[in-house]
C-alpha positions in Angstrom: 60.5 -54.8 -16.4 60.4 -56.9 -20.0 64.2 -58.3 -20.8 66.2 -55.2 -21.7 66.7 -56.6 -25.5 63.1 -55.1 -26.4 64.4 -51.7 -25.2 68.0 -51.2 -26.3 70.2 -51.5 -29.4 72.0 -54.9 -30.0 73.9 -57.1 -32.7 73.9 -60.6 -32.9 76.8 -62.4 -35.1 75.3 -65.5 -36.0 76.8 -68.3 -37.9 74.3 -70.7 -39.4 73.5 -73.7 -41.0 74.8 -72.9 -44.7 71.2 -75.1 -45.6 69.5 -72.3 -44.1 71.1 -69.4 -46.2 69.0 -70.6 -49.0 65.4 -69.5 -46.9 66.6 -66.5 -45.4 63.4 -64.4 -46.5 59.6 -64.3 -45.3 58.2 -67.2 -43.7 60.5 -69.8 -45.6 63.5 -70.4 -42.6 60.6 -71.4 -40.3 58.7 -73.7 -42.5 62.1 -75.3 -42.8 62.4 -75.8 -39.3 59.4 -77.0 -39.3 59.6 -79.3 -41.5 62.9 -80.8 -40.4 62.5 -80.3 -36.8 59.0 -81.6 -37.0 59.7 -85.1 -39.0 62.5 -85.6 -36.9 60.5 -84.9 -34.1 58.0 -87.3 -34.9 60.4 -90.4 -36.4 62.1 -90.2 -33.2 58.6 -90.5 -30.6 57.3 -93.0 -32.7 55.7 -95.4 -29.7 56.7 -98.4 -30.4 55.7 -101.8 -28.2 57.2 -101.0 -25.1 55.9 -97.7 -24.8 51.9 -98.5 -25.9 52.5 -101.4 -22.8 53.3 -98.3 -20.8 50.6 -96.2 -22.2 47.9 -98.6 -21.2 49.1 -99.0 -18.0 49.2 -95.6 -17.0 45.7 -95.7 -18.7 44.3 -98.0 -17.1 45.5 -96.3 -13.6 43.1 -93.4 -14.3 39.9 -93.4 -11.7 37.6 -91.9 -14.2 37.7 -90.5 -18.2 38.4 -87.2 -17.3 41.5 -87.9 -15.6 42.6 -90.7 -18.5 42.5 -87.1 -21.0 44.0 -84.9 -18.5 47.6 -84.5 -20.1 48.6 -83.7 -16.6 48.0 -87.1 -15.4 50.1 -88.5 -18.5 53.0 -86.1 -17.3 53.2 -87.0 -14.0 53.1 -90.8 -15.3 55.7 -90.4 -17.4 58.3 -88.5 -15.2 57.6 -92.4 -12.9 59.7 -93.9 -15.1 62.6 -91.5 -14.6 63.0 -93.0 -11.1 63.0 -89.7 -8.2 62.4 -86.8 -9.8 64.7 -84.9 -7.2 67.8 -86.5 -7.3 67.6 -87.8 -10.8 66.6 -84.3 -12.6 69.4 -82.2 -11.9 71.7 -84.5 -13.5 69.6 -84.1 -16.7 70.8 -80.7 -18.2 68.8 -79.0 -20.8 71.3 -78.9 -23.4 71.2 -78.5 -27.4 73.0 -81.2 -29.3 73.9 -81.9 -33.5 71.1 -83.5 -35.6 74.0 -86.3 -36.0 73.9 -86.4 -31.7 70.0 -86.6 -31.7 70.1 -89.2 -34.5 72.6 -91.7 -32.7 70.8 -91.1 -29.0 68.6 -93.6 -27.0 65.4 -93.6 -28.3 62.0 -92.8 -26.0 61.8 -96.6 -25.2 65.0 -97.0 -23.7 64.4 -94.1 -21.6 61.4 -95.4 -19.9 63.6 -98.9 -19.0 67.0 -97.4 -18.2 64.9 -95.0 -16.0 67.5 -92.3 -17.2 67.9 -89.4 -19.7 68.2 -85.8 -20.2 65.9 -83.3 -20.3 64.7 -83.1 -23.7 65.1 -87.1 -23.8 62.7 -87.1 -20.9 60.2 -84.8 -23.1 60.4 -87.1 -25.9 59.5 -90.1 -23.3 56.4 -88.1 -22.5 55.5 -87.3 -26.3 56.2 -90.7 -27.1 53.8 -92.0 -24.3 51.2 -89.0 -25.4 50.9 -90.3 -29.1 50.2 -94.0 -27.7 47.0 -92.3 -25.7 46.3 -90.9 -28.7 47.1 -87.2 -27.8 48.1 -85.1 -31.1 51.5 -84.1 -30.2 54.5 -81.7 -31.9 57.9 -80.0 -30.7 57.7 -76.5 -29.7 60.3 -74.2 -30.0 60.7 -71.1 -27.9 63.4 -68.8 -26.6 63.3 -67.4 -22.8 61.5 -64.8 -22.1 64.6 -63.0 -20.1 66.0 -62.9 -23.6 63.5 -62.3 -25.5 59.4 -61.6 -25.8 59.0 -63.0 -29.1 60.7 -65.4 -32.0 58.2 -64.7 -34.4 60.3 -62.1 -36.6 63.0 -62.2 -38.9 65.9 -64.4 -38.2 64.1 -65.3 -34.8 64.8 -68.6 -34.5 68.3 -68.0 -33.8 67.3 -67.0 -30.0 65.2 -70.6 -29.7 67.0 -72.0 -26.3 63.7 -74.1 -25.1 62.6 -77.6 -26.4 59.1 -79.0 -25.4 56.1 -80.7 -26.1 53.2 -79.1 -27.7 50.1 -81.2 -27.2 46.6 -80.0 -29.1 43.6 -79.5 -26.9 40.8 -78.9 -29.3 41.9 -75.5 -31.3 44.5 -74.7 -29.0 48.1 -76.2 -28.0 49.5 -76.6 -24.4 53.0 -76.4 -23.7 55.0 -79.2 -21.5 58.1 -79.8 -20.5 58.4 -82.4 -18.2 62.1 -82.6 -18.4 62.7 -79.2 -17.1 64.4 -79.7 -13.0 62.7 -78.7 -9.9 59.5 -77.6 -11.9 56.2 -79.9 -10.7 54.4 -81.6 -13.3 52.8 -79.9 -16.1 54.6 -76.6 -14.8 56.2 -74.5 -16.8 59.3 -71.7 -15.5 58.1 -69.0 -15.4 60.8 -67.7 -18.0 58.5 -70.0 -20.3 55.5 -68.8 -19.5 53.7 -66.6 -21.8 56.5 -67.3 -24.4 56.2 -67.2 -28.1 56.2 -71.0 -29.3 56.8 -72.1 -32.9 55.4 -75.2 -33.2 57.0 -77.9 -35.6 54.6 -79.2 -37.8 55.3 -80.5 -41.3 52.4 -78.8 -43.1 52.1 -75.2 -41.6 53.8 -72.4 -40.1 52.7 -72.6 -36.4 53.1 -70.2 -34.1 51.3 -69.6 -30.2 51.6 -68.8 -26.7 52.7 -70.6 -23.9 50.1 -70.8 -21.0 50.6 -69.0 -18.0 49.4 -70.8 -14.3 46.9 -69.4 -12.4 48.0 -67.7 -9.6 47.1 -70.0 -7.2 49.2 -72.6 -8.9 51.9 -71.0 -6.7 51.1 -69.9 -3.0 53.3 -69.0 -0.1 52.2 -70.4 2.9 53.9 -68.6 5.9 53.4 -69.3 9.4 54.2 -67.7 12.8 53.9 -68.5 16.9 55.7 -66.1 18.5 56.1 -64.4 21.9 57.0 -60.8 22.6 59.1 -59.8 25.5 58.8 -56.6 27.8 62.1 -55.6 26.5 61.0 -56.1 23.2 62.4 -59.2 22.2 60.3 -61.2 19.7 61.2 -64.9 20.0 59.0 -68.0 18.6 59.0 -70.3 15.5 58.5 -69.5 11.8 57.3 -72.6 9.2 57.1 -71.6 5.3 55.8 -74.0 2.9 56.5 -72.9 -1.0 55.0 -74.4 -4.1 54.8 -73.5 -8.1 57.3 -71.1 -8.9 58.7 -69.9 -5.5 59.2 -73.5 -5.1 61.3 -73.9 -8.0 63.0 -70.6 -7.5 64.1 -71.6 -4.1 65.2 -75.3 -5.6 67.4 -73.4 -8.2 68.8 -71.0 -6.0 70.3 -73.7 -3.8 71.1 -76.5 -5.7 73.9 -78.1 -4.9 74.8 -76.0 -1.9 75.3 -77.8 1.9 73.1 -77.9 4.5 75.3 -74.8 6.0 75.7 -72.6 3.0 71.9 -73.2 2.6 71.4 -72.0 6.7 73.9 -69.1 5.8 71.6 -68.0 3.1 68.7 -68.0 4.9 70.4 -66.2 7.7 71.4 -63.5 5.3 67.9 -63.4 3.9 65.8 -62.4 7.2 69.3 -60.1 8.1 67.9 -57.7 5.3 64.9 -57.1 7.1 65.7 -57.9 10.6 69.5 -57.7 11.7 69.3 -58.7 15.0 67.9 -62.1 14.0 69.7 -65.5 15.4 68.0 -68.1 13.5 68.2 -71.8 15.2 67.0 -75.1 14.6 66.8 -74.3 11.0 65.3 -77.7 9.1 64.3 -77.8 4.9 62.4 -80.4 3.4 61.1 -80.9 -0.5 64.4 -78.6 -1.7 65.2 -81.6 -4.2 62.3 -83.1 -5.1 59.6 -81.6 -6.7 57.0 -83.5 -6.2 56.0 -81.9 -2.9 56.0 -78.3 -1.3 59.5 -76.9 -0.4 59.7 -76.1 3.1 61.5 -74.2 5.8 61.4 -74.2 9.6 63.0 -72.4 12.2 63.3 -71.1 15.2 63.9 -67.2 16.1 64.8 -64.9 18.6 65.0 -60.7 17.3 66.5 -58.7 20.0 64.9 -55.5 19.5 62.0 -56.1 17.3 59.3 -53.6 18.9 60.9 -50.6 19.7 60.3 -49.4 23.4 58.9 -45.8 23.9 58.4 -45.2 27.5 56.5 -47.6 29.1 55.0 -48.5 25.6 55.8 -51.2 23.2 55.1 -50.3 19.5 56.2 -53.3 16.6 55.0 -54.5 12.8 52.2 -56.8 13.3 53.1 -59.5 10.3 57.1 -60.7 11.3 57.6 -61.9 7.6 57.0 -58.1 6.3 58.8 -55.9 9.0 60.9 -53.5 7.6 60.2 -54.8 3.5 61.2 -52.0 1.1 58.6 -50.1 -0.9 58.3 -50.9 -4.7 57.9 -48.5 -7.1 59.5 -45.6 -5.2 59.5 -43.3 -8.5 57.5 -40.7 -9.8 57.2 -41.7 -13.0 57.9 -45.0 -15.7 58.9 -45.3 -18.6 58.5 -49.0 -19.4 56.2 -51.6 -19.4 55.8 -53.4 -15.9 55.6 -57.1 -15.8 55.2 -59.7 -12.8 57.7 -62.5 -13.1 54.2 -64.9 -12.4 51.1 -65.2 -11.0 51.0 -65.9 -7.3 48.9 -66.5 -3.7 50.5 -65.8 -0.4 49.3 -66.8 3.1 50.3 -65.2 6.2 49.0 -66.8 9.7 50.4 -64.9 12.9 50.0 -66.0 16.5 51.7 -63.3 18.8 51.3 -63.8 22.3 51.8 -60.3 24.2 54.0 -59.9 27.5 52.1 -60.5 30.9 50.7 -57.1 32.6 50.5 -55.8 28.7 47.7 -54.8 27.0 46.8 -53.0 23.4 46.6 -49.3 23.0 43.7 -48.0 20.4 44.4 -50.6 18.2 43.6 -50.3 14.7 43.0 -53.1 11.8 45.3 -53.1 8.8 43.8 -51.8 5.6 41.8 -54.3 2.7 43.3 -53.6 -0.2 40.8 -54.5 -3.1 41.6 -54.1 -7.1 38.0 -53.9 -8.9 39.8 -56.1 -11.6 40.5 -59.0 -9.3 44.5 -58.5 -10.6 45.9 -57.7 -7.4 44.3 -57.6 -4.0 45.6 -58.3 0.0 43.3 -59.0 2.9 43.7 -59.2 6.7 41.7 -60.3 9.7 43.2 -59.7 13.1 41.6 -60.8 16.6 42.6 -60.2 19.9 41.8 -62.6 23.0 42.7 -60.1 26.2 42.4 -63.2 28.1 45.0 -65.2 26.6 46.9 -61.6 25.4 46.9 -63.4 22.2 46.8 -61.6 18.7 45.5 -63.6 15.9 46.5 -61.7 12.4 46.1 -63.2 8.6 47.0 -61.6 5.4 45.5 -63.0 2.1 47.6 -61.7 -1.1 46.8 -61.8 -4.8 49.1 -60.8 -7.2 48.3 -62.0 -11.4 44.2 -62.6 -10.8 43.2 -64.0 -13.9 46.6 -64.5 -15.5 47.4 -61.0 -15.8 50.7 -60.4 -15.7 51.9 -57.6 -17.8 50.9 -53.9 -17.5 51.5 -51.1 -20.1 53.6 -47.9 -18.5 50.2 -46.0 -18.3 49.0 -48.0 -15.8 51.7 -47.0 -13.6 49.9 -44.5 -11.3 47.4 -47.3 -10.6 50.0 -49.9 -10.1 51.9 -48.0 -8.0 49.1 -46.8 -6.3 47.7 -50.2 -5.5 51.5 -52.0 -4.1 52.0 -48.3 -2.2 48.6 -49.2 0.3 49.7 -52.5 0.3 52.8 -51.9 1.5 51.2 -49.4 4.2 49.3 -52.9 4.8 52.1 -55.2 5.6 53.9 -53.2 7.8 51.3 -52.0 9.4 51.6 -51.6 13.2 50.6 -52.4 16.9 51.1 -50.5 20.3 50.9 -52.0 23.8 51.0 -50.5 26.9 51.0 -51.6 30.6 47.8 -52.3 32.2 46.6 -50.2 34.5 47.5 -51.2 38.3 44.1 -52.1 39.8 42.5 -49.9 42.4 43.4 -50.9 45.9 40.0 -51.5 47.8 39.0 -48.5 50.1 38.9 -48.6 53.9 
């Protein structure tokens, strides 16, 4: 659901600039900002020699024009200069510091030849390099969305928490923050996207939305080769390869634990679902830099994965959804529902069945379509009798189109849709013996 400050009663005791008790009706507080923010702001990305150099260089590294005016290529030029993203980042907090601190700190120049700064230093060195390619650039302003859904009201600017770089693409302004840790170039978190921005000009009250990704800005690729035992033992390798938000989600969640508190966590993970699960041979790659996927392999064995009735066999087809929990178990909702983002998800299954073992009436899991294009899940699944092989792929949609909020009257239909989903994903396969062949007659 939305952050729980648009639904219940609170007070915030705020003690503020005694310049700003002199605006405190209407519009006037945030042309203030503006205006102060916004001048300061510019003084301060001002490209001066050594940042036009670097301008034209990373220019003159594009293959063709429309990759010179893709901001995205600027961003991921910029964050160069800040040596490894991964293990320089992280020591980079976002952190909001006195007009008097901003005033005395390294300017965007420095930054870009000490190949070090924080994070909203690191925006300013991507401003900075912006203006030089002659990009129309301001500061936004913005405040979390866990906190809050919108600044744009009275005294909102004392929830502003988030610093970036508002860049103008025709009518409209993009949002980037290149400074932010563990997010990949011109990614936003998703507490950022869809935010209110205020942004800092010195003319005009500005105020817009943050872009959202599309959902195939962040895809979970999982992968399975597993065997199945007679006893019902499921035992093979698993390889998971994360990018956009579940990327940075997974970055966040284990920064700066050890390689073992890391395994542990994973261990505990697939325990939820599957306690019987000794995990082995457990390898991560890309979990500090964010330049590339984030990925986990492993290897498995689950005692007691298909449960044995009689002589048959009966177990989930897709390993990475046995035994998930149903969302949206109630009745009824009283509250808006909202998807943290927009995402893809791949699942690839390759389940070799035991010798002598064969299906019984098998049946295909169920296509799960939204007319919308919001939120759909497909699946193929082949069988090779030769091989006893069982091929199974589930494609998932989740935020088609950017749509990621839903008023409580679409509850039925939300529900409705993650309900035959769910039916979906844990959909499952019997086997039985085959039949001893006929022994030839005299």
């Amino acid at each position: 659901m939305p952050t729980e400050s648009e639904f219940r009663g609170w007070v915030a005791i705020v003690f503020n600039s005694p310049y700003l008790r002199f605006f405190s009706k209407g519009d006037s507080v945030w042309r203030e900002i503006g205006k102060w923010e916004g001048e300061n702001f510019r003084l301060r990305t001002n490209p001066n020699k050594v940042i036009k150099a670097k301008a034209a260089e990373i220019i003159a590294q594009a293959s063709s024009p429309e990759e010179r005016n893709s901001m995205r290529f600027i961003a991921t030029c910029s964050r160069r200069f800040i040596t490894s993203v991964g293990s320089a980042m992280p020591s980079m907090p976002m952190r909001r510091r006195s007009a008097t601190a901003r005033r005395t700190c390294r300017r965007p120049q420095k930054h870009s030849i000490e190949k070090t700064g924080y994070s909203r230093e690191i925006n300013e060195l991507f401003a900075s390099l912006a203006r030089a390619a002659g990009f129309e650039v301001r500061l936004s302003l913005s405040a979390s969305r866990n906190d809050v859904l919108s600044i744009q009201r009275p005294n909102g600017f004392v929830f502003i928490n988030r610093y970036g770089v508002a860049v103008k693409f025709g009518d409209a302004w993009r949002i980037y923050m290149p400074g932010v840790p563990f997010a990949p170039t011109g990614h936003l978190r998703a507490s950022d996207e869809g935010a209110m921005i205020f942004v800092c000009d010195e003319k005009q009250n500005i105020f817009t939305t943050a872009q959202i990704a599309p959902a195939e800005a962040t895809h979970s690729l999982r992968k399975g080769t597993f065997t199945l035992d007679e006893d019902g033992t499921l035992e093979g390798t698993v390889n998971i390869s994360l990018t956009g938000h579940r990327a940075i989600r997974m970055r966040e969640d284990w920064w700066g634990d050890s390689t073992e508190e890391m395994e542990e966590s994973l261990r505990k993970n697939v325990a939820e679902r599957l306690p019987t699960a000794e995990l082995t041979e457990i390898e991560f790659r890309g979990t500090q830099d964010s330049t590339r996927p984030a990925t986990i392999s492993y290897h498995v064995r689950v005692p007691g994965y298909a449960d044995v009735i009689g002589t048959r066999l009966a177990f989930a087809t897709n390993y990475f959804e046995a035994n998930a929990k149903q969302l949206f178990t109630s009745e009824t909702r009283k509250y808006p529902i909202f998807l943290e983002f927009a995402e893809t998800g791949t699942d690839e299954i390759e389940l070799t069945l035991p010798e002598g073992y064969t299906l019984d009436a098998p049946t295909a899991p169920t296509p799960v379509r939204d007319p919308s294009g919001v939120i759909s899940a497909n699946y193929e699944m082949r069988y090779s009798a030769k091989a006893r092989l069982i091929s199974y792929k589930r494609s998932l949609l989740l935020g088609g189109q950017g749509i990621t909020q839903f008023a409580a009257a679409s509850y039925d239909v939300i529900r409705g849709l993650m309900s035959r989903i769910h039916t979906s994903n844990t959909h499952r396969l019997v086997i039985k013996p085959k039949p001893a062949p006929e022994e030839p007659k005299a």
